[in-house]
N, C-alpha and C positions, 0 to 999 in steps of 0.2 A: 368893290372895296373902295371906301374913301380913304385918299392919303392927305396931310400936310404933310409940307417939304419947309426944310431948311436948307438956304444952301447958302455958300461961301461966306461961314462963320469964320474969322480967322481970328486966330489967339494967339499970342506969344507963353512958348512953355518949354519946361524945361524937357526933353524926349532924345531918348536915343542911348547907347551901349558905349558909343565913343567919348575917354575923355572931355573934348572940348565941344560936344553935345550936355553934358552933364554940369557947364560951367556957363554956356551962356543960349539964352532962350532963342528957339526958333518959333519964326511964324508957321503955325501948323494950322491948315485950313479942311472944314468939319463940313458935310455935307450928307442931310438926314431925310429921309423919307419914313412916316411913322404913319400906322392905320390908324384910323377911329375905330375905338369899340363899337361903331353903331351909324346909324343916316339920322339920327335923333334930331339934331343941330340941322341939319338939312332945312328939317322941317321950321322946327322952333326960334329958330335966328338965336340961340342965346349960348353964352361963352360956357356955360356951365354943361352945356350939352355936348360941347367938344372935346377937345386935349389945347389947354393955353400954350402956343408954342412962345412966348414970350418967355412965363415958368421953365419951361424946359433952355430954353435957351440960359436963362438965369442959372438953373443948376448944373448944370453942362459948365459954366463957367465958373459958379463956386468949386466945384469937386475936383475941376483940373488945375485949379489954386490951393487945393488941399492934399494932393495928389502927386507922383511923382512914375513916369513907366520908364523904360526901356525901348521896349516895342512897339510900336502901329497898332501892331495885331491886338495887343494887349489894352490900349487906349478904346480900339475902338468895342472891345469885349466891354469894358467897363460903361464905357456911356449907352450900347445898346442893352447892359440888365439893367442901366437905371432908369433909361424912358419905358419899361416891359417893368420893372418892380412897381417905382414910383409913380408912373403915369396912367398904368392899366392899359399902355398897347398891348393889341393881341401882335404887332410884328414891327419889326422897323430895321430898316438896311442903313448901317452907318458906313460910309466912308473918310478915311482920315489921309491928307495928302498933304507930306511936307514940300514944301517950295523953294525952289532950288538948291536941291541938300549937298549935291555934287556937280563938280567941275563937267560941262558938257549934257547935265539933265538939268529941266524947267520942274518937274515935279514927279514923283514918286509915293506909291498909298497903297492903301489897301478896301478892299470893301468888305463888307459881309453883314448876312443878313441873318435875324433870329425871331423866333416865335413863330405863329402858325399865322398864315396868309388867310384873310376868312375867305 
Protein backbone atom coordinates (compact mmCIF):
# COMPACT_ATOMS: atom_id res chain seq x y z
CA UNK A 1 0.00 0.00 0.00
CA UNK A 2 1.18 3.50 -0.97
CA UNK A 3 0.52 6.35 1.56
CA UNK A 4 0.92 10.21 1.43
CA UNK A 5 1.26 11.71 4.77
CA UNK A 6 0.30 14.99 5.94
CA UNK A 7 1.49 16.06 9.11
CA UNK A 8 1.45 19.03 11.48
CA UNK A 9 -1.19 21.06 9.67
CA UNK A 10 -2.18 23.47 12.15
CA UNK A 11 -5.18 25.80 11.85
CA UNK A 12 -6.87 28.10 14.06
CA UNK A 13 -10.78 27.22 14.56
CA UNK A 14 -13.43 27.56 16.19
CA UNK A 15 -13.91 23.55 18.15
CA UNK A 16 -15.27 22.49 21.22
CA UNK A 17 -18.67 22.18 23.61
CA UNK A 18 -17.30 24.89 26.17
CA UNK A 19 -18.55 28.31 25.97
CA UNK A 20 -15.21 30.04 25.66
CA UNK A 21 -14.23 27.38 22.98
CA UNK A 22 -17.07 28.63 20.79
CA UNK A 23 -15.81 32.41 21.17
CA UNK A 24 -12.41 32.25 20.47
CA UNK A 25 -10.29 29.99 17.91
CA UNK A 26 -7.79 27.33 18.98
CA UNK A 27 -4.80 26.04 17.17
CA UNK A 28 -6.04 22.74 16.27
CA UNK A 29 -3.27 20.46 14.57
CA UNK A 30 -4.24 17.82 11.56
CA UNK A 31 -2.26 14.82 10.91
CA UNK A 32 -3.37 12.54 7.71
CA UNK A 33 -2.07 9.45 6.22
CA UNK A 34 -4.21 8.76 3.02
CA UNK A 35 -3.61 5.54 0.35
CA UNK A 36 -3.17 5.88 -3.29
CA UNK A 37 -5.78 4.19 -5.41
CA UNK A 38 -2.91 2.55 -7.25
CA UNK A 39 1.48 2.37 -7.72
CA UNK A 40 0.32 4.18 -11.15
CA UNK A 41 2.43 7.41 -10.23
CA UNK A 42 5.17 5.05 -9.10
CA UNK A 43 5.77 4.29 -12.33
CA UNK A 44 4.77 7.35 -14.45
CA UNK A 45 6.21 10.32 -12.37
CA UNK A 46 3.06 12.40 -12.93
CA UNK A 47 0.70 14.37 -10.54
CA UNK A 48 -2.35 13.13 -12.28
CA UNK A 49 -1.54 9.67 -11.33
CA UNK A 50 -1.52 10.38 -7.63
CA UNK A 51 -3.89 12.11 -4.86
CA UNK A 52 -2.41 16.31 -4.91
CA UNK A 53 -1.96 16.60 -1.32
CA UNK A 54 -1.62 20.37 -1.81
CA UNK A 55 -5.77 20.05 -3.08
CA UNK A 56 -6.48 18.20 -0.27
CA UNK A 57 -4.76 20.34 2.02
CA UNK A 58 -6.45 23.34 0.37
CA UNK A 59 -9.88 21.68 1.07
CA UNK A 60 -9.39 20.58 4.45
CA UNK A 61 -8.81 24.32 5.06
CA UNK A 62 -11.72 25.88 3.04
CA UNK A 63 -14.38 23.34 4.82
CA UNK A 64 -13.05 24.08 8.16
CA UNK A 65 -13.62 27.93 7.29
CA UNK A 66 -16.99 26.98 6.30
CA UNK A 67 -17.75 24.66 9.05
CA UNK A 68 -18.32 24.81 12.65
CA UNK A 69 -17.98 21.17 15.16
CA UNK A 70 -18.10 20.53 18.76
CA UNK A 71 -16.15 17.39 18.88
CA UNK A 72 -12.67 16.00 17.68
CA UNK A 73 -14.36 12.92 16.87
CA UNK A 74 -16.67 14.71 14.80
CA UNK A 75 -13.93 17.06 12.82
CA UNK A 76 -12.00 14.37 12.20
CA UNK A 77 -15.23 12.23 10.78
CA UNK A 78 -15.69 15.07 8.33
CA UNK A 79 -12.33 15.50 6.92
CA UNK A 80 -11.82 11.61 6.45
CA UNK A 81 -15.39 11.29 4.10
CA UNK A 82 -14.01 14.17 2.30
CA UNK A 83 -10.41 12.91 1.24
CA UNK A 84 -12.60 9.12 0.62
CA UNK A 85 -15.54 11.14 -1.27
CA UNK A 86 -13.65 13.81 -2.99
CA UNK A 87 -10.39 12.34 -3.48
CA UNK A 88 -11.08 8.62 -4.37
CA UNK A 89 -8.91 7.17 -1.19
CA UNK A 90 -9.65 3.79 -0.67
CA UNK A 91 -8.58 4.62 3.23
CA UNK A 92 -7.15 7.40 5.33
CA UNK A 93 -6.44 7.76 9.22
CA UNK A 94 -6.97 11.36 10.41
CA UNK A 95 -5.93 12.43 13.53
CA UNK A 96 -6.93 15.86 15.00
CA UNK A 97 -5.02 17.22 18.26
CA UNK A 98 -5.78 20.29 20.04
CA UNK A 99 -2.82 22.04 21.84
CA UNK A 100 -2.59 22.82 25.05
CA UNK A 101 -6.46 22.88 25.58
CA UNK A 102 -5.96 22.28 29.54
CA UNK A 103 -4.14 23.61 32.47
CA UNK A 104 -1.20 20.59 33.03
CA UNK A 105 -1.82 18.91 29.32
CA UNK A 106 0.41 19.71 26.03
CA UNK A 107 -2.05 18.13 23.79
CA UNK A 108 -5.10 16.02 23.54
CA UNK A 109 -6.95 14.23 19.99
CA UNK A 110 -8.18 11.75 18.59
CA UNK A 111 -7.47 9.35 15.73
CA UNK A 112 -9.37 7.23 13.46
CA UNK A 113 -9.22 5.60 10.43
CA UNK A 114 -11.92 4.78 7.49
CA UNK A 115 -12.28 2.90 4.38
CA UNK A 116 -10.69 -0.27 3.40
CA UNK A 117 -6.72 -0.71 3.67
CA UNK A 118 -5.90 -2.29 0.09
Amino acid sequence: MDVIFITDLRLDILIGVYDRERKVPQTVQFDLEVALPGRKAAQSDKLADTLDYAAIVARIEASLRENRFSLLERVAEHIAGLVLREFGAPWVKVSVTKLAPLRNVKRLGVTIERGTKP
